[in-house]
N, C-alpha and C positions, 0 to 999 in steps of 0.2 A: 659791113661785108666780112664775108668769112676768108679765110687761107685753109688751105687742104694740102694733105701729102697723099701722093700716089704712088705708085709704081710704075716706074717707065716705061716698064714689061707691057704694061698695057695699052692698046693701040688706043692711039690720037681720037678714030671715030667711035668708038663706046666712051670714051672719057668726056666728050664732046656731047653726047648723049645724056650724061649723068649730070655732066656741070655745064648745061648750056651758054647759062650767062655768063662762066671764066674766063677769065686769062688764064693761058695752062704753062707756066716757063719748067725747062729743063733746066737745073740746076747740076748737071752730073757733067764730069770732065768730058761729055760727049756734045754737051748743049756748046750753044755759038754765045758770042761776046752778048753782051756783058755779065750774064748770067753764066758762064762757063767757072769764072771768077769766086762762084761760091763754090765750087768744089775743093773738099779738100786737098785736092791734091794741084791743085793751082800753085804756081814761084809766085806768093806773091811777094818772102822776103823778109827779113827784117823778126821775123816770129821769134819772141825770147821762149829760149829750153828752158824749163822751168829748175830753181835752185842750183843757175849757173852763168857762166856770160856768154852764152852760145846759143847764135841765131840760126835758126832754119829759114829752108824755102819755103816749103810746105806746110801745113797741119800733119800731111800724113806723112813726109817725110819725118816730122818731128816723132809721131806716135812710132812708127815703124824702126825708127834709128834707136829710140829707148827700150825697143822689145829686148828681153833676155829669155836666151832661151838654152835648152838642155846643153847643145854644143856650141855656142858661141854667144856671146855679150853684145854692149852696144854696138852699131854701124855709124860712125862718124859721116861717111860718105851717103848717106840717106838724107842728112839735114843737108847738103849742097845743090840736091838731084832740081833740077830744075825743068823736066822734060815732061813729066806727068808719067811717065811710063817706069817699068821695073823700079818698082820706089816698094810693093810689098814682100814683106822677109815670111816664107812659109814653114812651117813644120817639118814637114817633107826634106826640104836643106837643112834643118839645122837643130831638129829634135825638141821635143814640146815645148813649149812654151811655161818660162819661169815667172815671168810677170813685166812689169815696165821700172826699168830705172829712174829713180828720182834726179835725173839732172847728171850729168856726166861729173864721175867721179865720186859721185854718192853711194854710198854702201846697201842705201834702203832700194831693196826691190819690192812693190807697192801691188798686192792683188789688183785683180781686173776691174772692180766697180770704185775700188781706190787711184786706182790709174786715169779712168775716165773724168773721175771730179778732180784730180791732184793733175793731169797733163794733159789729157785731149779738150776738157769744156774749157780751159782755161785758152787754151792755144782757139781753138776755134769762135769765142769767145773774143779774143782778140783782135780778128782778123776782121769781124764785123765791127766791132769799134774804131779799129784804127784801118783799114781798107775798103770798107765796103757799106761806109754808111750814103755815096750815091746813090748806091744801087737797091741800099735798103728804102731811101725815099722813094726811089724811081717806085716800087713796088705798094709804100702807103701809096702811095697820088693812085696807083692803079685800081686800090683798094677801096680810093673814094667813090666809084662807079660799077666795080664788077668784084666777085671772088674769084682769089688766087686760088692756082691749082698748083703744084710745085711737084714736078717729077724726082724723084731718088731711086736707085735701085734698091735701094730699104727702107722699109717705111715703118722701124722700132721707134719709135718718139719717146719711149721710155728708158731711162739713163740706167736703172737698175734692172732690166730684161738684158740679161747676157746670153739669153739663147738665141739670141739674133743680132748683127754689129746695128748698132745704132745712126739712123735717118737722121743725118745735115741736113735737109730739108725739114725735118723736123724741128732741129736747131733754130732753125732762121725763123721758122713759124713761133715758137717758141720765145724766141726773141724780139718779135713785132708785136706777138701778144705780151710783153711786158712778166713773161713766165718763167725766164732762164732755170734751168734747174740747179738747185744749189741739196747738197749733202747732208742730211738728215744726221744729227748726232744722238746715236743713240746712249 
């Protein structure tokens, strides 16, 4: 059986149309238990900042807390946020974006597609290893009889496409097919 990413944009009865035979779970901080738990932005804790001894709540607290940007540095208080809510740092407040900090206290600030393999695959990553390998079976066993549908509000699957933030759902598909992306050295 297959696994698919969607967009959650799209209503339940055409998706229902296209992948009769699926199970279709929301994966996005709006979906219900157990599945809510893949979203990055879930407390689930414990997340090591990478190149430091600093654990976040979140994946996205952790990526959002290392953003550096034109008028202010990292947000310590973004790895604590435990609420799911105001955890993202915009532009608009705090002037372009410089890149992501290697780990608090580190001097290396790491472009955007170095960012993503060096702190976000790693932290998200993580979280299905060490939180969320239930719910990753729950999903094989589902696998054995029907194809996964997996709602995202983004559906980039690809780590190097920076014209669109990158599909956790993609992630997790990506991870049950045995594909994790790993950093091309050129």
């Amino acid at each position: 059986m297959m696994i698919i990413v969607e967009s959650k944009k799209k209503s339940l009865e055409k998706l229902s149309k296209v992948y009769p035979n699926a199970v279709i779970l929301d994966v996005t901080s709006k979906a219900q238990m157990p599945w809510v738990k893949f979203s990055p932005f879930y407390p689930h804790g414990d997340i090591p900042v990478p190149n430091c001894s600093y654990q976040a709540m979140s994946v996205e607290g952790l990526w959002q807390g290392l953003k550096v940007f034109e008028h202010e540095d990292i947000d310590l208080k973004s790895f604590d946020n435990r609420t799911m809510k105001n955890i993202k740092r915009t532009v608009r407040k705090h002037g372009q974006v410089k890149g992501h900090r290697f780990g608090i206290g580190s001097n290396d600030i790491l472009p955007y597609i170095e960012a993503r393999f060096s702190i976000y695959l790693p932290a998200y990553g993580w979280i299905l290893d060490n939180k969320l390998q239930d719910e990753i079976a729950e999903i094989k066993k589902i696998m054995q009889l029907n194809d996964v549908v997996l709602l995202d509000y983004e559906t980039n699957t690809d780590p190097y496409n920076t014209s669109k933030p990158l599909s956790h759902a993609g992630l997790i598909q990506k991870y049950i097919q045995g594909e994790w992306p790993v950093r091309a050295i050129n």
